[in-house]
N, C-alpha and C positions, 0 to 999 in steps of 0.2 A: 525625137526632140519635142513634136507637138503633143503626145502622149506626157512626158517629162513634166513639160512646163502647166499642162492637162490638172495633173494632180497636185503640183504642189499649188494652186491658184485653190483649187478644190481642198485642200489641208487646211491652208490659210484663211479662206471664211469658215468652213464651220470649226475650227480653235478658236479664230481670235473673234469670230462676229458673231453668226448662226445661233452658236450653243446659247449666248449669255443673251440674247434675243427671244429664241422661243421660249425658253424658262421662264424669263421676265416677264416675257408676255403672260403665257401661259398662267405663273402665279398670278399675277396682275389680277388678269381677270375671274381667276378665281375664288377671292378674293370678291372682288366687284361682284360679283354673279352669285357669291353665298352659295360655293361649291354646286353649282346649277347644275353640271354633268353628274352629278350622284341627288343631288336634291331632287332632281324631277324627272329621274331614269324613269318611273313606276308611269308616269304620262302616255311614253313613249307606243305602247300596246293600243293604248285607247286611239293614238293620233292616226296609228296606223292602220285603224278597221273605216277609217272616213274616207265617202267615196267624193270623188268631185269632178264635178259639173255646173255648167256656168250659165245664166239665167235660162239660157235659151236650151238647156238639156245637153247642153253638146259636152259628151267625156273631154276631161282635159287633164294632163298629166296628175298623179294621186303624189301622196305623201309617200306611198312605200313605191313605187315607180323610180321617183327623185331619188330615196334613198339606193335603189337597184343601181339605177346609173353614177351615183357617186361610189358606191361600196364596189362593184365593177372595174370602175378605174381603181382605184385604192389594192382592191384584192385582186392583184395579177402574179406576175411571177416573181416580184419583188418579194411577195410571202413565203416565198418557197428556195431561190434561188438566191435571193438577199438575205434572207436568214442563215443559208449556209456561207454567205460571205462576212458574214458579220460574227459567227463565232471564229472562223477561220482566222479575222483579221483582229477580231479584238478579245478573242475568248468566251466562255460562258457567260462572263459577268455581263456582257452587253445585252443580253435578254433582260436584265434588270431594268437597266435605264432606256428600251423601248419598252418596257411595261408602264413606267414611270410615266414617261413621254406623253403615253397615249393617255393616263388620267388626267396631269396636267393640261396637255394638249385640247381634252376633251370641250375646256371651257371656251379657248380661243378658238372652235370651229363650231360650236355655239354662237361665239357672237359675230364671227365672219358671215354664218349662212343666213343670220338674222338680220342683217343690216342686207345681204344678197336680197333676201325677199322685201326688204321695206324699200329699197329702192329699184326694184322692177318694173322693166316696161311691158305690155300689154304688145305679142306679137302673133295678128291673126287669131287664131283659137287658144293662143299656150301664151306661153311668158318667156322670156329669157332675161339675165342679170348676170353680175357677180363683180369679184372686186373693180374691176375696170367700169361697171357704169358707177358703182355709188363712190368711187372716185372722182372722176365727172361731176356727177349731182351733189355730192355729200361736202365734197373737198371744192371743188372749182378749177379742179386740174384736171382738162381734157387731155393734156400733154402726157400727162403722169399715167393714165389708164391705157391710153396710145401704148408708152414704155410696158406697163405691164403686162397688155395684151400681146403685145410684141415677144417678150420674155416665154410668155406661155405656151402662144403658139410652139416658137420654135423648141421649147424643153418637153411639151406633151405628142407634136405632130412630127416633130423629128427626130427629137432622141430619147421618150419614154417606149415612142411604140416602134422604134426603131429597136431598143434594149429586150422588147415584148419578142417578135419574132427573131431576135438572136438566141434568145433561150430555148426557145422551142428548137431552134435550129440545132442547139445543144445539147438537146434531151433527145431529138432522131439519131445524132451521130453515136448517140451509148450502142446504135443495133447496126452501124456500117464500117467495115473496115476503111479507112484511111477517105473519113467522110470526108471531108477540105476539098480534095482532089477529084471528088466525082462530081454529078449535076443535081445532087438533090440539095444543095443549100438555094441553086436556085428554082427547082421546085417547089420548096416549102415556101421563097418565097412570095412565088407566082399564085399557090393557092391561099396564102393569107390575105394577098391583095385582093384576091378576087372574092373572098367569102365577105372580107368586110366592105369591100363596094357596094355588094348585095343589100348591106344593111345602111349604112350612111347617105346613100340615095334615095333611101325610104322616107328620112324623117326623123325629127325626136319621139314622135309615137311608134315607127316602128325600133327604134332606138332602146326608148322604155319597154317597150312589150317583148324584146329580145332579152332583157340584160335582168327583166323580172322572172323569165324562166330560167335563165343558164346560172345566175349565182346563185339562188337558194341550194339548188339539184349540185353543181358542184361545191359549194362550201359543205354543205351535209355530207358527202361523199367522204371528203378528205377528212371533216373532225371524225367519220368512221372510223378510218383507217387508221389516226391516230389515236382513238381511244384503243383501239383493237392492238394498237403497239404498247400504249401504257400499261394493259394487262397484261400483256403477255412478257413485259419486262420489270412488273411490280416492284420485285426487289430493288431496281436499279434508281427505282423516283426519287426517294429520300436522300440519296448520293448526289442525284442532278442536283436538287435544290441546294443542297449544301454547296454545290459546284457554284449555283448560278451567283448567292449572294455573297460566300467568301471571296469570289473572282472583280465581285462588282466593287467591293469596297478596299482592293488590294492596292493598300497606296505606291508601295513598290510597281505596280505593272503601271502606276497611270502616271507617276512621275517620270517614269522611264524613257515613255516617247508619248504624249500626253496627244497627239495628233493619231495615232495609232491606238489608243488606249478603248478600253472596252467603254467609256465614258463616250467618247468621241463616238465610235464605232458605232455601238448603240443607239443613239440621237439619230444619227445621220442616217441610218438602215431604217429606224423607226418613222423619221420623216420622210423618207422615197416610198415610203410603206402605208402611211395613215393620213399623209399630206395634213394634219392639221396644222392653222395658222399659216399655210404655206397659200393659199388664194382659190384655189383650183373646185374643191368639192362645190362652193358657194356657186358657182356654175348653174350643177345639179338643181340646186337649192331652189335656186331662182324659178326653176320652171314649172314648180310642184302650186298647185291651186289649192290653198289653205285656206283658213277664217282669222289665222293670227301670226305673224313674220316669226312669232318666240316657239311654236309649234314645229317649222321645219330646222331651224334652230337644236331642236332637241332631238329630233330627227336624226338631224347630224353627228349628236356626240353618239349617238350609236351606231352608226358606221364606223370612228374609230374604233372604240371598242371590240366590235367586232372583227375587223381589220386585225388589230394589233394583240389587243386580251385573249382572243379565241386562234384566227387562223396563224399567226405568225407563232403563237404560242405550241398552235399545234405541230407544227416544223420544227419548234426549235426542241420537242420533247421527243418525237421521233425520231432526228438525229444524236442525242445525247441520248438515250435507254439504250440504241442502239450499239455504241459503241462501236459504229462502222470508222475506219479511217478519216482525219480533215482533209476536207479538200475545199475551192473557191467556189465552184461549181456546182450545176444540178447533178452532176454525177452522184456528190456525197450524199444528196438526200433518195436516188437510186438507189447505192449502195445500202444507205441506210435498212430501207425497205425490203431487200431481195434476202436478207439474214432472214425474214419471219416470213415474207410472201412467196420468198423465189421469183422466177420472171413475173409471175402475176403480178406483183409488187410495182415492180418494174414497169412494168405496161400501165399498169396503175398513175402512175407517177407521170408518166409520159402525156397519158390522156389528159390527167390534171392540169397539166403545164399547158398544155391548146387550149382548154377552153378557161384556164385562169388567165390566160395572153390575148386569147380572143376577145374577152370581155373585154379586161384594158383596152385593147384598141378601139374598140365602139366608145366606149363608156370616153376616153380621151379625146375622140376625134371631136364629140360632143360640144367638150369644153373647149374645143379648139375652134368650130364654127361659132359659136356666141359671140368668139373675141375678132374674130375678123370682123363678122359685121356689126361689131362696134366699130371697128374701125373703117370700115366702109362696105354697107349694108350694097349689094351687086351682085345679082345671080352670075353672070359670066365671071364673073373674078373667084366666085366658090365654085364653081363648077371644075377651073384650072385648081383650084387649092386642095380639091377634092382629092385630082388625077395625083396631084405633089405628094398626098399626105398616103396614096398608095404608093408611091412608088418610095418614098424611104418606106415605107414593111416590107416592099420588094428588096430593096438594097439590105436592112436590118439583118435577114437572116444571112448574111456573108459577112458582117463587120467586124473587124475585130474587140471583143470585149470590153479590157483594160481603158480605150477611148471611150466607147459608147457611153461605160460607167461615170466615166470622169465627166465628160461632157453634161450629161445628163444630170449627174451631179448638181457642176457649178450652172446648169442654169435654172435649177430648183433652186439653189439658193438666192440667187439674183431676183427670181420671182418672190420669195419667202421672207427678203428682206425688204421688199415695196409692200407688198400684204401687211406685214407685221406693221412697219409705220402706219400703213393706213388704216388699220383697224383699230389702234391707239390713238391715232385722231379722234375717229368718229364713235370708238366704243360705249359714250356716255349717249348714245342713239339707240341702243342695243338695249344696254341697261334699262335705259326707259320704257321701251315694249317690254322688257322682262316683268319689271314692275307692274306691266299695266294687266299683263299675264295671270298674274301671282294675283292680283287685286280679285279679277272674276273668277279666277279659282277658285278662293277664299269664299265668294261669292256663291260659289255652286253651280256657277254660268258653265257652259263652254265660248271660251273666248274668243271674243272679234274685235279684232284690230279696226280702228280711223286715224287717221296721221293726228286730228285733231287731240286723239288722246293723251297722247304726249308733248301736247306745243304745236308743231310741226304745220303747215301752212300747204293750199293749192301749191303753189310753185315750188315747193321742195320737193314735189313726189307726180311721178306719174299715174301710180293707182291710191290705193287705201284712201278716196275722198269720203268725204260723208254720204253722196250720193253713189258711188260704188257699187257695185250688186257684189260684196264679197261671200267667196262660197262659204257656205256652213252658216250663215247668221240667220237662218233661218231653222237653225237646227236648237233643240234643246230650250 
């Protein structure tokens, strides 16, 4: 029954709310922003060779660090395991409109991560922010960033990275007869807990310096594998694509059960997927030590990108060339692979899934400490929230599915719809560093942010004063 009532709450915001929300947004500020996620892609290389460090020499999280621990969270097994639920549940055509999703979407994690870093506090050596302080600061609702950090916690520390180690737990069971019944779901999930203790104990630097080595090394791994399936199923591409956008625009399949439909499907897979406009990346964002708030901004729109144009692209091409049977499940994208690898394939796959689930859990727990001590900064109270946030990974690889998903679901959305208002608040904030951006660009500068630049006063802002020692202004 609570499975039942699970999903249809989960139907009913992204039909009636979710969908017409991040669109609008999405156009919105695209629009506002003079398509910024394609206008200022070519930046993105240059932002990311800047090393940073803060008057006194001391390293402090980089711009591609930030983008490690956000694209981490983002690329986990949602890419892999979500992708096979979403053609399952909605056809091919849904790879269309997560493709969509993620251009549109590009704009509004643009200006979520930008306003992340315009309202950032100064903690110890590093920074941390994201929608819940410039909520706070921006808006004048401590209440509201309370709720949404609330929201968050519970949808990234209990039921994203609880959904992380069920998959994995799913992808061992492909090699044990009548898995369910034996001890290894709770083996896998005793050593999940424990590898990522190891790391979340450490710090957001060792946080960053994990999650810089394990995505590049597994994301290249798996566009591998999938280039290596597109060639060897040539023939079959030119059918996909015909598949993906006659499927997308089939008004018969989306009148039909429009809550089911590859429309719906799609958005909803592509948002658990690429999280933009949903609150969460701006996190990451926050704690990268930059010369300009509109720099990690752009940062950001190439994490979706990546996320959603590249790895979920590469899932959904390997299981459609393939022609392996649908199913909900990591099995299908298994199966998919064992046609051209055989078990290697297999084992392939399996390995991807730990350390595409291992990252998520770091890269989420991240954004899960930020928001507690927003909400009340207490070594003894993170240290208990730590021990919680292992033991749902413990519990996760036993849970059943069908809940996890839904759950996790509606509290993405619950999060996605406090983001989205608050970023429509304050997005004419955004805009304005864009502006101020675009001005020294123009200019030949590389840009450095002062609150003063855009209006903005001492008491609106923690950092960016005039006397500020911002990184980079001494550069170029």
């Amino acid at each position: 029954m609570l499975n039942e009532y699970l999903g249809q709450l989960n139907n009913f915001m992204y039909t009636y709310i979710l969908i017409f929300m991040l669109i609008g947004a999405g156009v919105y500020f695209t629009i506002r922003t003079r398509f910024v996620q394609v206008r200022r892609i070519g930046d993105v290389i240059r932002i990311l060779k800047e090393k940073s460090r803060d008057e006194n020499g001391t390293k402090q999280v980089s711009s591609f660090q930030a983008l490690m621990i956000s694209t981490a969270s983002r690329v986990g097994t949602g890419n892999i395991a979500g992708i096979a639920a979403a053609i399952a549940a909605g056809g091919p055509g849904a790879v269309f409109w997560m493709w969509l999703m993620a251009v549109i979407g590009g704009a509004s994690a643009f200006v979520e991560s930008t306003l992340a870093q315009i309202y950032k506090v100064k903690d110890g050596d590093s920074f941390r922010g994201g929608p819940a302080y410039y909520i706070q600061r921006g808006i004048g609702k401590r209440w509201l960033g309370c709720l949404f950090s609330v929201f968050l916690i519970a949808c990234f520390a209990y039921g994203f990275n609880g959904l992380q180690t069920y998959n994995i737990s799913t992808a061992i069971a492909y090699y044990i007869p009548h898995y369910s019944d034996t001890m290894w779901p709770m083996i896998i999930g005793i050593v999940m807990a424990v590898l990522t203790g190891l790391v979340i104990f450490g710090g957001v630097h060792r946080i960053g310096f994990i999650t810089s080595v394990i995505v590049p090394v597994m994301a290249g791994g798996y566009i591998l594998i999938g280039l290596i399936m597109i060639v060897t199923h040539l023939g079959a591409v030119p059918g996909v694509f015909r598949e993906i956008f006659s499927q997308a625009f089939d008004a018969q399949a989306i009148m039909g059960g429009f809550a089911g439909s590859a429309v719906v499907t799609g958005i909803k897979k592509g948002l658990f997927s690429n999280e933009a406009g949903m609150g969460s990346a701006p996190n990451a964002a926050a704690s990268a030590a930059v010369s300009h708030p509109a720099k990690q901004g752009l940062i950001q729109t190439l994490s979706v990108f990546l996320d959603t144009l590249v790895i979920c692209s590469t899932t959904a091409m390997i299981l459609m060339v393939s022609g392996a049977p649908v199913s909900q499940d990591i099995t299908y994208v298994q199966d998919a692979v064992s046609g051209t690898f055989g078990p290697v394939g297999i084992l392939f796959i399996t390995i991807a899934i730990f350390f595409f689930a291992f990252s998520s859990l770091v890269g989420n727990y991240y954004y899960t400490e930020s928001n507690l001590r927003f909400i009340k900064d207490d070594k003894r109270i993170l240290f208990v929230f730590r021990l919680t946030c292992l033991l749902a990974i413990f519990l996760g690889a036993q849970a059943n599915f069908n809940t996890v998903w839904n759950l996790a679901d509606i509290l993405m959305g619950f999060m996605a719809i406090v983001s989205i208002i608050s970023i429509l608040i304050l997005g004419n904030v955004a805009v304005k560093a864009l502006k101020d951006y675009d001005k020294q660009r123009a200019q030949g500068k590389n840009p450095v942010f002062y609150a003063s630049h855009i209006g903005m006063k001492r008491q609106d802002l923690d950092y960016w004063h005039d006397d500020d020692p911002v990184p980079g202004a001494q550069e170029e």
